[in-house]
Kinemage of the C-alpha trace (Angstrom):
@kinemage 1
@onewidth
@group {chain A} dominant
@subgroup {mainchain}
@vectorlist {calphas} color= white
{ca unk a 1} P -14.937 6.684 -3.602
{ca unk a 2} L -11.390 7.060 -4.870
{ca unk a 3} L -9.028 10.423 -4.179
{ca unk a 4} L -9.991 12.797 -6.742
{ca unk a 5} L -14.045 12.071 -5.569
{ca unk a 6} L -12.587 12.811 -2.281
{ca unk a 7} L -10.648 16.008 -3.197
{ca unk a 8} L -13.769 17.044 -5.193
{ca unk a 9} L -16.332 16.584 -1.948
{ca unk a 10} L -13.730 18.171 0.344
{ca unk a 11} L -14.233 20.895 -2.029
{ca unk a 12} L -17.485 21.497 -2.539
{ca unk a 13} L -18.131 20.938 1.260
{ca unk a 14} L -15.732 23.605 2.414
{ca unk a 15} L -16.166 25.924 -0.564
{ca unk a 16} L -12.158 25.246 -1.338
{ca unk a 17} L -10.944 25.901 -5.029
{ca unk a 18} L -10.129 22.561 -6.127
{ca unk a 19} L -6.110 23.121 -6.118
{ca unk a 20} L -6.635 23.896 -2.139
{ca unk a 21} L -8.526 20.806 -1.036
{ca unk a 22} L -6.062 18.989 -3.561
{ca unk a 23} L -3.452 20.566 -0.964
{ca unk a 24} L -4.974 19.477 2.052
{ca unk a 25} L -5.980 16.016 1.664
{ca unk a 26} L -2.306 15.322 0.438
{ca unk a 27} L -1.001 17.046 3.418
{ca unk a 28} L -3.101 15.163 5.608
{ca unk a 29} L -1.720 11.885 3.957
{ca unk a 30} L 1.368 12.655 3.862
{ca unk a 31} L 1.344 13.559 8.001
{ca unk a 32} L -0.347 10.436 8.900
{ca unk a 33} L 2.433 8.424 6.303
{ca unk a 34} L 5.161 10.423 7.793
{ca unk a 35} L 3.895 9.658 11.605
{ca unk a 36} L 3.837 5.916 10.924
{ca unk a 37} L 6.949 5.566 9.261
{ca unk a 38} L 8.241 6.672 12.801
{ca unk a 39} L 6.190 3.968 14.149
{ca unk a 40} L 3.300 6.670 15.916
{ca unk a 41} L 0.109 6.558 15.799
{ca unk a 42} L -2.298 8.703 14.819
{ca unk a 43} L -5.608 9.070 16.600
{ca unk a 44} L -8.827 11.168 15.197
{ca unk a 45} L -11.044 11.519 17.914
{ca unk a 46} L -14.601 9.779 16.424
{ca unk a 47} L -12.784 8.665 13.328
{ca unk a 48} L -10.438 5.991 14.310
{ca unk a 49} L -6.636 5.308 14.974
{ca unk a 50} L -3.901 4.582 12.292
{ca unk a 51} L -0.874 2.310 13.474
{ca unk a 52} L 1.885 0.040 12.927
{ca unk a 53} L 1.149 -3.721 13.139
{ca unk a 54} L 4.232 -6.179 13.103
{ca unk a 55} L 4.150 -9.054 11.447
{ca unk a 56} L 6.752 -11.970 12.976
{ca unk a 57} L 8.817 -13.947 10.654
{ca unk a 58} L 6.817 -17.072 9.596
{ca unk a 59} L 6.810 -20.128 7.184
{ca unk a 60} L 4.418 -20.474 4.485
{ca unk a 61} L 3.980 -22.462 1.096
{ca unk a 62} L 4.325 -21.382 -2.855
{ca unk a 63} L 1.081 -22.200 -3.957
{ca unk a 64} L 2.486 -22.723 -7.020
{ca unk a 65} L 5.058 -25.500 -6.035
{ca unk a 66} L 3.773 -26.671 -2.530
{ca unk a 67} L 7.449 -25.805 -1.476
{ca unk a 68} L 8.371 -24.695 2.125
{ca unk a 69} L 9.457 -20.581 2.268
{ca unk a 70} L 10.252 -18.230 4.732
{ca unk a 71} L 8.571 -14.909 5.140
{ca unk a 72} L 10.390 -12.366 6.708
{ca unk a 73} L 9.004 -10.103 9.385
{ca unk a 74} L 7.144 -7.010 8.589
{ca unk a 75} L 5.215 -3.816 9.052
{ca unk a 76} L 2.158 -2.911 8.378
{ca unk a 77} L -0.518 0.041 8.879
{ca unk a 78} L -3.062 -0.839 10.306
{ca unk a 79} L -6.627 1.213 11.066
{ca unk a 80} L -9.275 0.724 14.010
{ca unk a 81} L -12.449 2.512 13.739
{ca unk a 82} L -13.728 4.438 16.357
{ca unk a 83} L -17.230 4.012 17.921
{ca unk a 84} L -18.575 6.922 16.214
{ca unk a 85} L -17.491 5.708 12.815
{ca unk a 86} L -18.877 2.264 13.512
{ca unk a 87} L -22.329 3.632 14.813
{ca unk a 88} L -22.627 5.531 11.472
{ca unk a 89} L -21.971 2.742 9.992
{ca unk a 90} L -23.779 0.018 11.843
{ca unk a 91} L -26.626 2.307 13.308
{ca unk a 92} L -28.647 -0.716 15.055
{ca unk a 93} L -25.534 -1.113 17.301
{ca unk a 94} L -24.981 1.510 19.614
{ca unk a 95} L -21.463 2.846 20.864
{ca unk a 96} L -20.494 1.535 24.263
């Protein structure tokens, strides 16, 4: 499913105009970008939790050239699913 089938659902589920689930689903990214740019997390109870996962500086290879390089330490998001999501998923497992 990419965005616009997700605006377009969002819409026809809650009987939005098109323009106004347009509005929310941006909004909703653009909180949940926001809050991990300030290195929060986000948490939606039976959805899952969105974070920031660091990375520590490392060494690694060009496949290219075999040579030695060094990667520099980083950020990244990072998303857990919560055991509702993962039973809806995986059904024949059941949630702890």
């Amino acid at each position: 499913m990419k965005k616009g089938e997700l605006i377009a659902e969002f819409a026809k589920r809650t009987e939005m105009s098109a323009a106004a689930a347009n509005t929310a689903v941006n909004t909703l990214i653009a909180i949940v970008t926001e809050r991990l740019k300030k290195g929060d997390t986000v948490g939606i109870t039976g959805f899952g939790t969105f974070s920031v996962a660091k990375r520590a500086a490392r060494k690694g290879r060009n496949p290219a050239t075999g040579e030695a390089i060094k990667i520099a330490a980083s950020k990244t998001p990072k998303f857990s699913a919560g055991a509702t999501l993962k039973s809806a998923v995986n059904p024949a497992k059941k949630a702890k």
